[in-house]
C-alpha positions in Angstrom: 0.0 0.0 0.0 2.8 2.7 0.9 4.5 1.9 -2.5 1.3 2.1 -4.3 1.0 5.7 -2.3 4.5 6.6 -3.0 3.7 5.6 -7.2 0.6 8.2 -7.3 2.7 10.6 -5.5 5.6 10.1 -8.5 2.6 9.5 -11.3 1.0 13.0 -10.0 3.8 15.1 -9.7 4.8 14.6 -13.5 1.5 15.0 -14.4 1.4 18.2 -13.1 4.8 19.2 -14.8 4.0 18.0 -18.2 0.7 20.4 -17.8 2.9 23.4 -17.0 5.0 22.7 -20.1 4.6 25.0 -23.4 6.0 24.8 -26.4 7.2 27.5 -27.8 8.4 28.1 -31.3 10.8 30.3 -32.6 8.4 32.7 -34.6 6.2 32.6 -31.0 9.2 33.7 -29.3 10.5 36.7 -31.1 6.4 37.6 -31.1 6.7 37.9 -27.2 10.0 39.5 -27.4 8.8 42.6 -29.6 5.9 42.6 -27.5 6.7 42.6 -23.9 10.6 42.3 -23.4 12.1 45.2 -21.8 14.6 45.7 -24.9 11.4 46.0 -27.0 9.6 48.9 -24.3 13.2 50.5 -24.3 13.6 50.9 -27.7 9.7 52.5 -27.9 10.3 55.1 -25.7 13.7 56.3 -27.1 11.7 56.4 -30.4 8.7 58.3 -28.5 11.7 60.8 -27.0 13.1 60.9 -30.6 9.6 61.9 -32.0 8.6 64.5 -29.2 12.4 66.1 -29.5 11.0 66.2 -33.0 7.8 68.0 -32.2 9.7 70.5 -30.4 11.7 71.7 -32.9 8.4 71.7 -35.5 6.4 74.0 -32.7 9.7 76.8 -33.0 8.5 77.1 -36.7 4.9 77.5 -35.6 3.8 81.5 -34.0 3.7 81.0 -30.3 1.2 83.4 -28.5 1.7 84.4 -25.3 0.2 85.6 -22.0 2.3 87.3 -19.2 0.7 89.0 -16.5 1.7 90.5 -12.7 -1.7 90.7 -10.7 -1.0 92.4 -8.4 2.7 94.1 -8.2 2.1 96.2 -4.6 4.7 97.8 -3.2 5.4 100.4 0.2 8.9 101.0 0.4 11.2 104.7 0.5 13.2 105.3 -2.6 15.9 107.5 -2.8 15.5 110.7 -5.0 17.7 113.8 -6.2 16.0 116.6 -6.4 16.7 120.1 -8.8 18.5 121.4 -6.5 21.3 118.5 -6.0 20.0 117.4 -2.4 18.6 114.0 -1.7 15.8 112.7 0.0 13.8 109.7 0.6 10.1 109.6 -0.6 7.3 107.3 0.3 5.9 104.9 -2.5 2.6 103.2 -1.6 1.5 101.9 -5.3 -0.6 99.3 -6.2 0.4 98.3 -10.3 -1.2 95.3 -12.5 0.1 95.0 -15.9 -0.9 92.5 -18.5 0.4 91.5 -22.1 -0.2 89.2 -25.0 2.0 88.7 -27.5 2.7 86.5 -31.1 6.2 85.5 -31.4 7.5 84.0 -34.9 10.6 82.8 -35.4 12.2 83.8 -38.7 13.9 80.5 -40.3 15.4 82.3 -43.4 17.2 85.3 -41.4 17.6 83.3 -38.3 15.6 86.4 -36.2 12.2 86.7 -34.2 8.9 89.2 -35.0 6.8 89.4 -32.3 3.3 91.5 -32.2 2.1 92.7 -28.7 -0.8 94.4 -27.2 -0.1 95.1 -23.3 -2.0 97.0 -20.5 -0.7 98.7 -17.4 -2.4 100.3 -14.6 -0.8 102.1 -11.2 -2.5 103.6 -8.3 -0.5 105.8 -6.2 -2.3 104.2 -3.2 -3.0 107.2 -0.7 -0.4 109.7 -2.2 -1.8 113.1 -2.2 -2.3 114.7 -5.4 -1.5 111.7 -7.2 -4.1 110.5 -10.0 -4.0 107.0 -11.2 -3.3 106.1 -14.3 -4.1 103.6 -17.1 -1.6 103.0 -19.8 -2.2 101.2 -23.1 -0.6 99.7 -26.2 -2.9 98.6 -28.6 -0.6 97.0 -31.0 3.3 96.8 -31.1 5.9 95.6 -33.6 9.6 94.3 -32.5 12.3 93.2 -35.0 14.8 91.7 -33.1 17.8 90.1 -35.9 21.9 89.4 -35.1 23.3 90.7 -38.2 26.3 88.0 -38.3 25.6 85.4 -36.0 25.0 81.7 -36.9 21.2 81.4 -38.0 20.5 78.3 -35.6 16.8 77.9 -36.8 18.8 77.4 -40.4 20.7 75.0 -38.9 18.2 73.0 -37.2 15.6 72.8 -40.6 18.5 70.6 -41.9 19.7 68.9 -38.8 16.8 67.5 -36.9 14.5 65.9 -39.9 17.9 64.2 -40.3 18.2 63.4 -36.8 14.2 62.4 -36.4 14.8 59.8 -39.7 17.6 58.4 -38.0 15.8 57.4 -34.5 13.2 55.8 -36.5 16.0 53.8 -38.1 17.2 53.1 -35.0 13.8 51.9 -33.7 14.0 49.0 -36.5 17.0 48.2 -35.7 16.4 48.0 -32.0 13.6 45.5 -32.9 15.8 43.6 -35.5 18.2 43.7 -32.0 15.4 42.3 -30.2 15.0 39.2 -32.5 18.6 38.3 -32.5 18.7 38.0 -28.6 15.6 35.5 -29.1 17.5 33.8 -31.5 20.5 33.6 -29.0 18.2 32.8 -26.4 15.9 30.3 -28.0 18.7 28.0 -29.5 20.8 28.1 -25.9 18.1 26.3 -24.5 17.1 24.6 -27.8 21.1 23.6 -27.4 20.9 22.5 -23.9 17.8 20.3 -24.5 19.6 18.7 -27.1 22.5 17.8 -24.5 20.7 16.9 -22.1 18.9 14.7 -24.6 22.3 13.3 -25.2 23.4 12.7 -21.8 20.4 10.8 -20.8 21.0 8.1 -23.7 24.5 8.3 -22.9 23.9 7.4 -19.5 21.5 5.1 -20.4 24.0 3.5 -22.9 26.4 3.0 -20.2 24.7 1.7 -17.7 24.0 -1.2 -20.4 27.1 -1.9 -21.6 28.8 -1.7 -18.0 26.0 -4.0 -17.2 26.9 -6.6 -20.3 30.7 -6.1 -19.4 30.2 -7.2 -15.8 28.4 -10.7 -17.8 31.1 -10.7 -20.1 33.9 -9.9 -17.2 32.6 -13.4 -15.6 33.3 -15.2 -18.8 36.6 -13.8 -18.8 35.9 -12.2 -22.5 37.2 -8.9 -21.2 39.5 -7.6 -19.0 39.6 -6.0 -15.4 41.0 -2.8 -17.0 38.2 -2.7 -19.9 35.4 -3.3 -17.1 36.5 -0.6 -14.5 37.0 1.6 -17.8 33.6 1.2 -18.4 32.6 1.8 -14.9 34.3 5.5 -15.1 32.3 5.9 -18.5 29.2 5.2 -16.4 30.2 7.8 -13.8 31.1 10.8 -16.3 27.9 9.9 -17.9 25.8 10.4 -14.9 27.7 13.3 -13.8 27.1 15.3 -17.8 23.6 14.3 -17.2 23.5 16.3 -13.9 25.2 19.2 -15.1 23.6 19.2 -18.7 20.3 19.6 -16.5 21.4 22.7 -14.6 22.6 24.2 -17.8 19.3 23.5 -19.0 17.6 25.6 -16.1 20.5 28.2 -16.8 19.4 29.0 -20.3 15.5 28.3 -19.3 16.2 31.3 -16.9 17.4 33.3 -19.4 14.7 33.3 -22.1 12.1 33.3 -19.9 13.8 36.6 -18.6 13.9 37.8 -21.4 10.4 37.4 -22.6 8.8 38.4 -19.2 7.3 34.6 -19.0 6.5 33.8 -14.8 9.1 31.3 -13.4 5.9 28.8 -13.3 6.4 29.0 -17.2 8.4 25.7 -18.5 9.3 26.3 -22.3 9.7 23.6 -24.6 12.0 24.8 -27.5 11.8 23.3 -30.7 13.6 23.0 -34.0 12.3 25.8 -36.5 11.2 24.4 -39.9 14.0 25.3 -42.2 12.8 27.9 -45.0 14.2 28.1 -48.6 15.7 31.7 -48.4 17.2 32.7 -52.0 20.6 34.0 -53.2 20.9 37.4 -52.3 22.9 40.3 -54.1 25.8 42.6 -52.3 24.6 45.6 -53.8 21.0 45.1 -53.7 21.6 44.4 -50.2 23.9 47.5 -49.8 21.8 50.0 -51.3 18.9 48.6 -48.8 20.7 49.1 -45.3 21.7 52.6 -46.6 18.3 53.1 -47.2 16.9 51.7 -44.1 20.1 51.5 -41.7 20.3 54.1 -39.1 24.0 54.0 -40.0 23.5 56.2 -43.1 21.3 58.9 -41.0 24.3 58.9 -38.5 26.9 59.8 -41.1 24.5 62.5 -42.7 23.7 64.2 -39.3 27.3 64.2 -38.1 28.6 65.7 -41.1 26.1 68.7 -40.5 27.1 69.2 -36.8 30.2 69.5 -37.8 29.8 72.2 -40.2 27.4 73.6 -37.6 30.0 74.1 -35.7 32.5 75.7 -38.1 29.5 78.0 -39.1 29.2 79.0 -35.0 32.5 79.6 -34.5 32.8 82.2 -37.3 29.7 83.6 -36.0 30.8 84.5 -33.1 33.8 86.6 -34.1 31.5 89.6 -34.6 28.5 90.2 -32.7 25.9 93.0 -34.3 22.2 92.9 -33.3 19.4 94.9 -34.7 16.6 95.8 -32.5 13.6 97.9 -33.5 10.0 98.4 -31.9 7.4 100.5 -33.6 3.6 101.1 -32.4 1.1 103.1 -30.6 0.3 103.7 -27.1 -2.4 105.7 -24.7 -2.1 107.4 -21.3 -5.7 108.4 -19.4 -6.9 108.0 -16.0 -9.8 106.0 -17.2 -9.5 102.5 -18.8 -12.5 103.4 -21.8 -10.3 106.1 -22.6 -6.4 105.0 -22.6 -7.3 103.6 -26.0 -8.0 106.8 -27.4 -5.9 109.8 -28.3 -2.8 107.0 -29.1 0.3 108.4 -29.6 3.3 106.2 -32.2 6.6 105.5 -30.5 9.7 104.1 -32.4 12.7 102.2 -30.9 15.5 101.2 -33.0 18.9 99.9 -31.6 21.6 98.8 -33.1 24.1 96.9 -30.7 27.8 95.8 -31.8 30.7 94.4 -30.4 33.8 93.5 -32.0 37.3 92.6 -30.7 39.8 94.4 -31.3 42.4 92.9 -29.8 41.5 89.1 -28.2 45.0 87.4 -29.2 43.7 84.9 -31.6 41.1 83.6 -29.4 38.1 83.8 -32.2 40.2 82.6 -34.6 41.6 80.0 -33.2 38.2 78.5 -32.6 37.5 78.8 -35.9 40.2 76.3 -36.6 39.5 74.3 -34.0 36.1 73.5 -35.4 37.7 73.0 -38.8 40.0 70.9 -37.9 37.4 69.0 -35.7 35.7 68.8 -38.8 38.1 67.3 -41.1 38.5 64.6 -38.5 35.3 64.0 -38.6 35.1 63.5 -42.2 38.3 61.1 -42.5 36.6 58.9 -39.4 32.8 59.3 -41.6 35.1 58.1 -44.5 36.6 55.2 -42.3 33.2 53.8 -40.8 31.4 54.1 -44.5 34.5 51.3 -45.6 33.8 49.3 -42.2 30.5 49.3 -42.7 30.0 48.4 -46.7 32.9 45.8 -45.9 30.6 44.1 -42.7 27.8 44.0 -44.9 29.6 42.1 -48.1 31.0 39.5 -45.2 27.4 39.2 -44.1 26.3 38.5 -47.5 29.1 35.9 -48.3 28.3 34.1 -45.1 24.6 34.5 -45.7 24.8 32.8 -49.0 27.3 30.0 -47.9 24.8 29.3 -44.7 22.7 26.7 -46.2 25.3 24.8 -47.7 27.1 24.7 -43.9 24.0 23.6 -42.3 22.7 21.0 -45.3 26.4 19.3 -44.6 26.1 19.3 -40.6 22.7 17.6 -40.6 24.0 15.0 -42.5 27.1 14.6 -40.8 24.6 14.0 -37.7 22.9 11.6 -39.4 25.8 9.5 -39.9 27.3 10.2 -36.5 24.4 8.7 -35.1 24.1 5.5 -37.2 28.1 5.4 -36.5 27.1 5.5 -32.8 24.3 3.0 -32.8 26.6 0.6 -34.8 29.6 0.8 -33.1 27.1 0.0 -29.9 26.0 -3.2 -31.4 29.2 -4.2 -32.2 30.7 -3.7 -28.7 28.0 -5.8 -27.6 29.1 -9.0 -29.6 32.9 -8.1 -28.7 33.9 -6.9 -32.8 35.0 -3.2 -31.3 36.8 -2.0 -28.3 36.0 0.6 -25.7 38.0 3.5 -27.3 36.8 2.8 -30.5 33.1 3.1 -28.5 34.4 6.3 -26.7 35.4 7.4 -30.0 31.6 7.3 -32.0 30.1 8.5 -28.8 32.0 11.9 -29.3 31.2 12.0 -32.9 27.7 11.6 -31.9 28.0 14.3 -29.3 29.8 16.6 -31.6 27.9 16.1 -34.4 25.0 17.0 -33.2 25.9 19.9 -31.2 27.2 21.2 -34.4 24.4 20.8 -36.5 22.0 22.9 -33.8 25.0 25.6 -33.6 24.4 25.9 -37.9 21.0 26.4 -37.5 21.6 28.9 -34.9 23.9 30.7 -37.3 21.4 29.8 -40.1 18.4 31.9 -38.2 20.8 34.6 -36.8 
């Protein structure tokens, strides 16, 4: 009865394994990955950061209107105050002051300056002061040009820069994905890898305990040696000890890809081995002119080359600084509000502000070739990566095209391993081989097999 007890126990808890079990396929796999692996949400939001940054720069071209207000601005303090005849004194200000104003501010792309239009409102009450009036203050409309005569025009700059940079973060965000699938890949055929070994070492084991227990018959008939048998017993004892540790690689790289897909730890994944797909022959520069059309790398060279002259065109800018300033428009003065709009009188404002060196030791100019020279590195290293990368792609092609061929020849070369194996197992048994010659085919076996799961590996990758 306590066996039959202890056999339900055994008989229930594999049951409940085999029910937690899922297979999962390769194509499932990199489906979870791009869904819900952190490398997936990562690369999302850098795009979403990209696209806003993006945004950003589009609103600078758009008018902004704006509100600025001070409600209320009261102040009771003594200020100090020269009168006509060259004597000083303090006087009292108790005021009470609200001012309000709305502007539209444009940035000018093509001369790299801003226009604004304004309408404002300020009124101040002496608070108290005798003989004081209050008074309302108006400015119905206002125009200001403010432009820097030969400074670097950033918003120029930045109409050629970002779309670049924007373009090459949604690149990126493909290739972040494309990213994502390769670590499934990686992932996936570990533990597709360690299945296979721990497939391995349980027949090995299972081999050995059979032949050691055929040797011990055969020992007793004096067909094989005392050396041959305790051989054999060692072979039984590495076999059980791979098993052991070909299972605990097997959690290792269960851990991982479950990790990696954001599966629970209850989740046991069954790998298995992807139906092979007839991919054709592809072309180097069909291939070439694709990843510079969809590769991030070719937005990256594009944007760094206009920083660079960005750069150059800042540092010249600032060896001269001139900036033009000029306000025109109306404005009212009454003690009542339904009057400060009327009776408007124009004001103008024009400035003109300039500084030049006249004696800075080289300073400007030397930044100037700084930022040169920084360019011109910049170019040879653009020049440099272009070569790396157009030579990593024709590899890639070669090795893409020769992939097929490599895997067709290592799953036959598994085939025969095993038969090898399987023979040279029936023929120990009726004493036509030796041990090493056994040792020997079980390698093969081992080898062969591990090789032809590391092609495929290469062959999805």
């Amino acid at each position: 009865m306590k066996i039959f007890q202890i056999t339900l126990l055994f008989v229930f808890i594999v049951a409940t394994g085999a029910s937690a079990q899922q297979t999962l396929t390769l194509a499932e796999a990199v489906e979870l990955a791009r869904l819900q692996s952190v490398d997936a949400a990562v690369a999302l939001n850098e795009l979403k950061t990209a696209y806003w940054e993006y945004r950003t720069y589009r609103a600078d071209l758009l008018p902004e209107v704006n509100f600025s207000a001070t409600l209320p601005d009261y102040r009771k303090s003594y200020n100090l105050y020269q009168s006509e005849d060259g004597t000083y004194k303090y006087v009292r200000n108790n005021s009470l002051r609200v001012t309000g104003d709305v502007s539209i501010d444009q940035n000018i792309w093509l001369t790299g300056g801003k226009l604004s239009v304004n309408t404002s409102m300020q009124f101040v009450d002496p608070l108290n002061t005798p003989g004081a009036n209050r008074y309302y203050m108006s400015v119905p409309v206002g125009v200001t040009l403010s432009q820097p005569i030969f400074a670097v025009n950033n918003m120029k700059w930045k109409r050629r820069i970002e779309p670049v940079r924007y373009k090459e973060a949604q690149a990126a965000y493909l290739e972040n994905v494309e990213t994502v699938t390769l670590k499934t890949i990686a992932y996936y055929f570990q533990l597709l890898l360690a299945k296979e070994n721990l497939g391995i070492a349980l027949q090995n084991k299972e081999n050995a305990d059979r032949i050691f227990e055929i040797a011990q018959a055969r020992r007793k008939m004096g067909q094989i040696s005392e050396n041959e048998l305790l051989q054999l017993k060692l072979s039984a004892l590495k076999a059980a000890s791979t098993l052991t540790k070909e299972q605990s690689a097997l959690n290792g790289a269960m851990f991982r890809l479950r990790s990696f897909l954001g599966l629970s730890e209850n989740d046991n994944i069954d790998p298995t081995i992807p139906d092979l797909l007839a991919y054709p022959v592809i072309d180097y520069q069909d291939v070439l002119a694709k990843a510079l059309e969809n590769n991030p790398f070719a937005q990256n060279i594009r944007r760094r080359q206009l920083e660079a002259d960005y750069a150059v065109a800042q540092a010249k800018g600032a060896q001269r600084e001139i900036d033009l300033f000029a306000s025109v428009g109306y404005t009212g003065r009454e003690q009542e509000f339904k009057t400060a709009y009327q009776n408007l009188m124009d004001y103008q404002i024009v400035q003109v502000g300039v500084k030049v060196p006249i004696l800075d030791w080289g300073k400007r100019k030397g930044r100037v070739k700084v930022a040169e020279s920084n360019r011109e590195v910049i170019a040879s290293r653009l020049k440099q990566e272009q070569m790396d990368f157009n030579q990593d792609i024709f590899l890639l092609v070669e090795q893409y095209n020769n992939q097929t061929e490599q895997l067709r020849i290592a799953g036959e070369a598994d085939e025969i391993a095993q038969k090898r194996y399987n023979t040279s197992v029936e023929s120990f048994m009726i004493g036509k081989i030796n041990t090493l010659d056994l040792n020997d085919a079980q390698l093969s076996k081992d080898n062969a097999r591990a090789k032809y799961v590391s092609e495929m590996h290469l062959y999805w990758y």
